[in-house]
C-alpha angles and dihedrals in degrees: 000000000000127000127216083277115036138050094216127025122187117191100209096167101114089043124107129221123314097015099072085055097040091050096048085044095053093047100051082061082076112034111122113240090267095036125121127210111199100202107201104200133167096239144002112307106211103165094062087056087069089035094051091046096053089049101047100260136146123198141173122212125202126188107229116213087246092063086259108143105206114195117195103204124195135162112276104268092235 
């Protein structure tokens, strides 16, 4: 699946905990240099925030009218 702005676009709503972070995760492991991952969760992740600054990542998250948290995830520009 990808979306207009991202390469790679895992849907983790009806997950539950860990699985929404160990797939990101996962699939970080494999995005090219210029890629982009868009997460859809059903609330803040905080922990991959953490998880995202100690491995060199950026990332933008937006709030959706039906309570979805979408993340766009993309290597830190150095």
């Amino acid at each position: 699946m990808t979306h207009p702005r991202a390469d790679v676009v895992i849907d983790a709503r009806d997950l539950e905990p860990p699985e929404p972070l160990v797939r990101t995760m996962e699939a970080l492991d494999h995005l090219e240099p210029a890629g982009k991952l868009l997460v859809l969760l059903p609330r803040e992740p905080f922990p991959l925030y953490r998880a995202l600054e100690i491995n060199g990542f950026s990332w933008q998250t937006e709030h959706q009218a039906d309570g979805t948290v979408t993340v766009l995830i993309e290597h830190r520009r150095q």
